[in-house]
N, C-alpha and C positions, 0 to 999 in steps of 0.2 A: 504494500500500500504506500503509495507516494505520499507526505505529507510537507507543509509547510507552513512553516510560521514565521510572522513579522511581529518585531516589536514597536512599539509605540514611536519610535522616530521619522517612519516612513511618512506617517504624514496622506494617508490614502484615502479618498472622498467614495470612491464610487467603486465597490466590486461587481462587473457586468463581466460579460464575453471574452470581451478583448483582454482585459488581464487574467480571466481565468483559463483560457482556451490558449492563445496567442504567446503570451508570457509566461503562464506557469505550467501551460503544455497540459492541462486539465488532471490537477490532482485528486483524490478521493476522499482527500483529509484535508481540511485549511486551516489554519490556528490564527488569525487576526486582531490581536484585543489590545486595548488602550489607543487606538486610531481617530480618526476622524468621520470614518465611513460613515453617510448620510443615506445611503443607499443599494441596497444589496439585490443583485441580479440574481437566483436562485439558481445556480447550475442544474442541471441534469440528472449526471455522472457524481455530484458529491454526494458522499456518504455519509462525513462528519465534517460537520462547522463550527465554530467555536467563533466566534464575534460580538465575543462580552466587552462591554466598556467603552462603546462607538457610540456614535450618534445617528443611528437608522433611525427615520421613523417609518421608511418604506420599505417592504421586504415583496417583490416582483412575481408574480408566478403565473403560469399559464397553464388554465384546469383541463385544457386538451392533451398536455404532457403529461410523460410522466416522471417523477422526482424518484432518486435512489435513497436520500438523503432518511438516516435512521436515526442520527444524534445531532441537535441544535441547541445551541449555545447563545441565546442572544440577550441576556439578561443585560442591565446596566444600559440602557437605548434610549431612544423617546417614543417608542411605538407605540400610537392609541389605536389602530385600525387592526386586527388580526385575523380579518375573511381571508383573505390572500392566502394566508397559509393551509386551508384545508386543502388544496391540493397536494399538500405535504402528505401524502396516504401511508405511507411507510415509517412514519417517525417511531419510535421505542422511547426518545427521552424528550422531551423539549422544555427549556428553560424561557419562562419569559420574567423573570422575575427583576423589581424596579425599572419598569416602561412608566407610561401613561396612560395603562388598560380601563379607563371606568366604568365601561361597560363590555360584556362578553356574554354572545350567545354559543352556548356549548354546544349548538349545531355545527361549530366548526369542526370539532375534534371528533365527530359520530363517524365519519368516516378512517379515521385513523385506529384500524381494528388492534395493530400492536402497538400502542401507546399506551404505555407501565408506569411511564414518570414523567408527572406533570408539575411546574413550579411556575406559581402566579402569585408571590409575596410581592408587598411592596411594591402595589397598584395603587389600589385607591374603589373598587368598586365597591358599590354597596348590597349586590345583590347576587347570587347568580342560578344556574337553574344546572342540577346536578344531574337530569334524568335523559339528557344528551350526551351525557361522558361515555368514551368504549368500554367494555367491558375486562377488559383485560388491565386496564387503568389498577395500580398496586400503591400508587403514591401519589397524593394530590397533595400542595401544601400551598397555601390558603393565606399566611400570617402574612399581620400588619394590612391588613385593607380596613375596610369600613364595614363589614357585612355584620349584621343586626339579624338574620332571621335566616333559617335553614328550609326551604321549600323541600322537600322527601318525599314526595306524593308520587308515587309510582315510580319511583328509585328503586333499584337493585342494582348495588357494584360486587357481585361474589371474591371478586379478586383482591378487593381495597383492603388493605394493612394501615397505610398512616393516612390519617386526615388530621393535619395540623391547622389547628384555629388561631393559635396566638395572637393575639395582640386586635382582636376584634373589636366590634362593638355589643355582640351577643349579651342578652339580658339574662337568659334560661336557652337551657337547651332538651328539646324533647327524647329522650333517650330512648323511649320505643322504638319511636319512628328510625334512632339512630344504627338502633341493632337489630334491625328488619332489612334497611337498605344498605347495610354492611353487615353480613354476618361474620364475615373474617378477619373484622377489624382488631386488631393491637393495642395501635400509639393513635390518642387524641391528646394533641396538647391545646390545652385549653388556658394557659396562664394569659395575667393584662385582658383579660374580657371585662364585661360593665358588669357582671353578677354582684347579689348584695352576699353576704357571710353566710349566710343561710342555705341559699342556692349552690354558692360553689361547694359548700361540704355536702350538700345532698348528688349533688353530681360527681365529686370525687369519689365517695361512698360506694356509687352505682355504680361507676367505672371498674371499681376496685371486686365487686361482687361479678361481676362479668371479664374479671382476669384482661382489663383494659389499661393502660399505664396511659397518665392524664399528660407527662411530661415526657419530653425527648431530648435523649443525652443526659448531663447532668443536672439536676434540681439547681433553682437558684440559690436558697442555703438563706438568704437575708433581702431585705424589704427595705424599701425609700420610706423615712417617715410620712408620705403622701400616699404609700399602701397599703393592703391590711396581706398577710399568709393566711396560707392552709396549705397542711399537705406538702410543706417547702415549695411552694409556688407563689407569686405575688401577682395580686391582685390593685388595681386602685380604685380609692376612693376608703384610707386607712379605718381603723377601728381607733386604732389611737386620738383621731381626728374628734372620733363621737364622743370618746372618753377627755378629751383637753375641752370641748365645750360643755360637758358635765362637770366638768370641774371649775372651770369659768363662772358657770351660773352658779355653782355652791359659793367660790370665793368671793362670787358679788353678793349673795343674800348674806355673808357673815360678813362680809365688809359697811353693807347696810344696817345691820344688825348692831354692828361696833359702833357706827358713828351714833347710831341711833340711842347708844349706850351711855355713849359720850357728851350729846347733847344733853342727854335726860340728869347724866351727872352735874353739868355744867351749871344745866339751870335749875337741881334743889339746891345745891352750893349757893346759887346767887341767894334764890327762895332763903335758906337758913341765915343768911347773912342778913337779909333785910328783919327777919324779925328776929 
C-alpha cells in the first residue's frame, strides 16, 4: 500500500485530481493534517484518508461512483454540510469530530452497511434521529454537543457497544427504551449532563444493575467547586452550591437575630439609664 504524508508546512488548499493522480501517482493511503486544505476532491482509489486539522468545509463526491475509501479522518474542519459523503458506501470508521455539524440526518450513513465507528463530538447539534444508523454501527460517540432528548422509537442497533453522551445537555435519560434499542450495549458515559442528584444516581444504579459502565477510560476522581459527583463522575450544577446558600440564609437569620439582640440590649441600657 503506497502511502503519504505531509506535514503542516506545505501549505496545500485544495486536494483534487491533479495532485492526487498527476503528482502523487494515486496512492491508497494519504496522511495530510495541520494544512490548509479548504477543499477535498474525494478520490476513487483511496482507501485511507487522514485530513485532520485543515480547513475543509467541502468534501466533493459523485453518487454515480464509486469510492474505495474504508477509513476517514476528517475531524478538526469547518464542515457543516455532510450529504456528500453518503456516497462514501464503504466506510468502516469515519471521524467527523469538531466540524460545524448542527444538524445531521442519519439518512446519510443508512447506506454505509460497514460502518463500526462513528465520531461526531464537538459539533454542536441538538438533536439527532438514531433509527437511520447501519446496523453494524459498534461505536457512536456523541460528546460535547447540545442534545437534550434521545428519540428511540423504532431503534434497534444489535451491534452498539459505546454510546458516549458526555458532556450533553440531557435532563433524564429513558433507560428502557435504552436497553431495547441497544441490547449489546457496554460503555455509556454519561458525565457533565444537566441531570439533578437524584437522577444521575438513579441512572448510575440502573446502568450498574445491567452490567453497563457509565464512564470511559478512567473516572474523573475530583469535581470543580461549580459541580456536584456521583459515582466518580462530575456532574454540574454542585450540591455544594445548595448547601453555601443554606448556609447563607442561616448566617443571615443569626446575623438578624444578633443585631436584633443588640439593639434590644442597646435600648433597655438607654431604658435603665433614664429611670
Amino acid at each position: 500500500m503506497e502511502q503519504y504524508y505531509y506535514d503542516r508546512h506545505l501549505g496545500i488548499t485544495v486536494y483534487d485530481s491533479v495532485l492526487h493522480l498527476t503528482i502523487l501517482h494515486n496512492p491508497t493511503s494519504v496522511q495530510i493534517g495541520y494544512n490548509r486544505i479548504n477543499e477535498l476532491h474525494m478520490p476513487t482509489d483511496l482507501q485511507m484518508g487522514e485530513f485532520k486539522q485543515n480547513s475543509i468545509s467541502n468534501v466533493l463526491t459523485n453518487s454515480s461512483l464509486s469510492y474505495a475509501v474504508t477509513y476517514l479522518d476528517l475531524q478538526g474542519n469547518t464542515i457543516g454540510d455532510v450529504s456528500n459523503l453518503s456516497a462514501l458506501v464503504n466506510l468502516q470508521t469515519l471521524n467527523l469530530e469538531n466540524n460545524n455539524i448542527k444538524e445531521i440526518n442519519a439518512q446519510i450513513f443508512a447506506g454505509m452497511h460497514n460502518l463500526s465507528m462513528l465520531y461526531l463530538g464537538y459539533n454542536g447539534f441538538q438533536k439527532l434521529e438514531f433509527k437511520d444508523f447501519p446496523k453494524a454501527l459498534t461505536n457512536l460517540w456523541l460528546f460535547n454537543n447540545h442534545l437534550n432528548n434521545l428519540d428511540l422509537v423504532n431503534v434497534t442497533l444489535p451491534s452498539l457497544t459505546v454510546l458516549d453522551l458526555e458532556s450533553n445537555n440531557l435532563k433524564t435519560i429513558d433507560l428502557v427504551a435504552v436497553f431495547a434499542a441497544f441490547p449489546g450495549l457496554q460503555f455509556l458515559p454519561i458525565a457533565q449532563n444537566d441531570f439533578a442528584v437524584s437522577e444521575a444516581k438513579r441512572i448510575i444504579a440502573e446502568l450498574a444493575r445491567h452490567n453497563v459502565t457509565h464512564y470511559f477510560g478512567e473516572p474523573e476522581g475530583f469535581c470543580d467547586s461549580s459541580e456536584f459527583e456521583v459515582s466518580k463522575i462530575c456532574f454540574p450544577g454542585s450540591v455544594l452550591i445548595g448547601r453555601s446558600v443554606w448556609k447563607a440564609l442561616v448566617l443571615l437569620v443569626l446575623g438578624v437575630i444578633v443585631v436584633a439582640m443588640f439593639v434590644g440590649s442597646v435600648r433597655w441600657i438607654w431604658f435603665q439609664m433614664r429611670y
